[in-house]
Structure formats: structure tokens, C-alpha cells
C-alpha angles and dihedrals in degrees: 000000000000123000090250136047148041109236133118131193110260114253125339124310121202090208089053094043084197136063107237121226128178121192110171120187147282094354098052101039089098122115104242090048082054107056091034090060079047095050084053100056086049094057113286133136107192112272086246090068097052112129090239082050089118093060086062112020141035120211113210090198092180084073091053121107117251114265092014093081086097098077081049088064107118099223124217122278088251091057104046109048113187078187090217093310127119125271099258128213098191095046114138084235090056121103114226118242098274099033101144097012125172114183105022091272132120117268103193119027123202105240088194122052120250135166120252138024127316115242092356102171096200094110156000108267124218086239093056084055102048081050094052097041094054088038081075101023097240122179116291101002085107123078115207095233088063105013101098087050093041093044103048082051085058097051093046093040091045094079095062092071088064095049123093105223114089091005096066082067116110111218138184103033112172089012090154093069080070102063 
């Protein structure tokens, strides 16, 4: 790993052979950092990046540090799966409001209304373990009434953590400055 920084590639790449990690101290040795580097090398993009996202954020990409506009990338639909769960601003993968930011101001912006604080990394949310927990189909995170639908998502969205295209992409450097 490098010296800074607190980022991982997102899922397993054949080409890699190995998930990178990389935890530098002190900044990155807390628990939540932790476990959202660890999200991303199972599989997660940040929420934020989530293809509905403008139905829930704005991104004011003039306030956002330069080089650091690539966390801010909304992926495809076939790359971010909110595998029939809501869009969630308290999510352990969501930035908070002035993640990157350059000039004090906010860089992404909630368009609905919601209680608590955006990107808050103080916990794991239901809703991250559910996601988790569907991610790899695991017993019981599937309901009967959604499951065939979700779970055929799943299977056609799961190859996508062994490719090399978007994975390949380091993310969260310097997440630490955002906590």
C-alpha cells in the first residue's frame, strides 16, 4: 500500500489476484473506515454513485476538490444494484455533504427531505446489511413476494465484481478529511 490514504478497489479482479486495501495511519485506523474500504472490496460503489442518485442528491461538482471529482462518478445501472432497497442517505458507503470539499461548501446536496445526517460513519445501517446480505444471497434476505425478480438482478449484476473495468478504480483516498 502507499504511505496516505484510506481507499480499496471495488470487488475481486482476476487481473489483480488480490483485493487491495489500504489502511494508512493514523487517519484511516477507525472502525467505520475500516469496514467501508472493506464494503468496497466486497463488492460496493459508494451510494452516491448509484445510477437513481438524481432522484436523491445533487452533486455541486464546482466545491469539489481537484482530482477527487472521480468518487463523485454516478455508475450504470448494471454496476450499482440497490437490489430493491431504498436509496439511503445514512448508509456507511455514503459521503457526507462536504466530502472533497474544496472551499467549505457543500459538494452533494439531499433533493428529499430525511432525518439524520448524511453519510454519518458512525455505523453499520439495517439497510447496509440487508444489502450485504442480498449482495451474496445469503438465507432469509430475500422476501417471497421479490425474491425471483431481485434475485435474477443479482445473478446478471454478480459478474461484474470479477471484471476489471470500474473495479480496477481506487476510491476514497484521504476519506478521513471527511469525518
Amino acid at each position: 500500500g502507499r504511505p496516505t490514504g484510506c481507499y480499496a478497489h471495488v470487488g475481486f479482479s482476476n487481473n489483480r489476484g488480490v483485493h487491495t486495501l489500504n489502511l494508512a495511519r493514523p487517519g484511516c485506523m477507525h472502525n467505520m473506515i475500516i469496514i467501508h474500504e472493506l464494503l468496497h472490496n466486497l463488492g460496493f460503489f459508494h451510494m452516491q454513485s448509484a445510477y437513481e442518485r438524481y432522484n436523491y442528491v445533487r452533486i455541486n461538482w464546482a466545491n469539489i476538490r481537484q482530482g477527487s471529482a472521480h468518487n463523485f462518478y454516478r455508475m450504470q445501472r448494471s454496476q450499482v444494484n440497490l437490489l430493491g432497497l431504498p436509496y439511503e442517505y445514512q448508509s456507511c458507503m455514503h459521503y457526507s455533504t462536504h466530502a472533497f470539499s474544496i472551499n467549505g461548501q457543500p459538494t452533494i446536496v439531499a433533493t428529499r427531505s430525511f432525518s439524520g445526517t448524511m453519510g454519518h460513519m458512525v455505523y453499520v445501517t439495517h439497510w447496509d446489511w440487508v444489502r450485504l446480505r442480498r449482495h451474496y444471497n445469503c438465507p432469509g434476505a430475500w422476501n417471497e413476494r421479490d425474491m425471483q425478480e431481485l434475485k435474477e438482478e443479482v445473478e446478471r449484476t454478480r459478474p461484474l465484481m470479477y471484471s476489471s473495468l470500474p473495479q480496477t478504480e481506487a476510491v476514497d483516498k484521504e476519506i478521513e478529511s471527511t469525518l
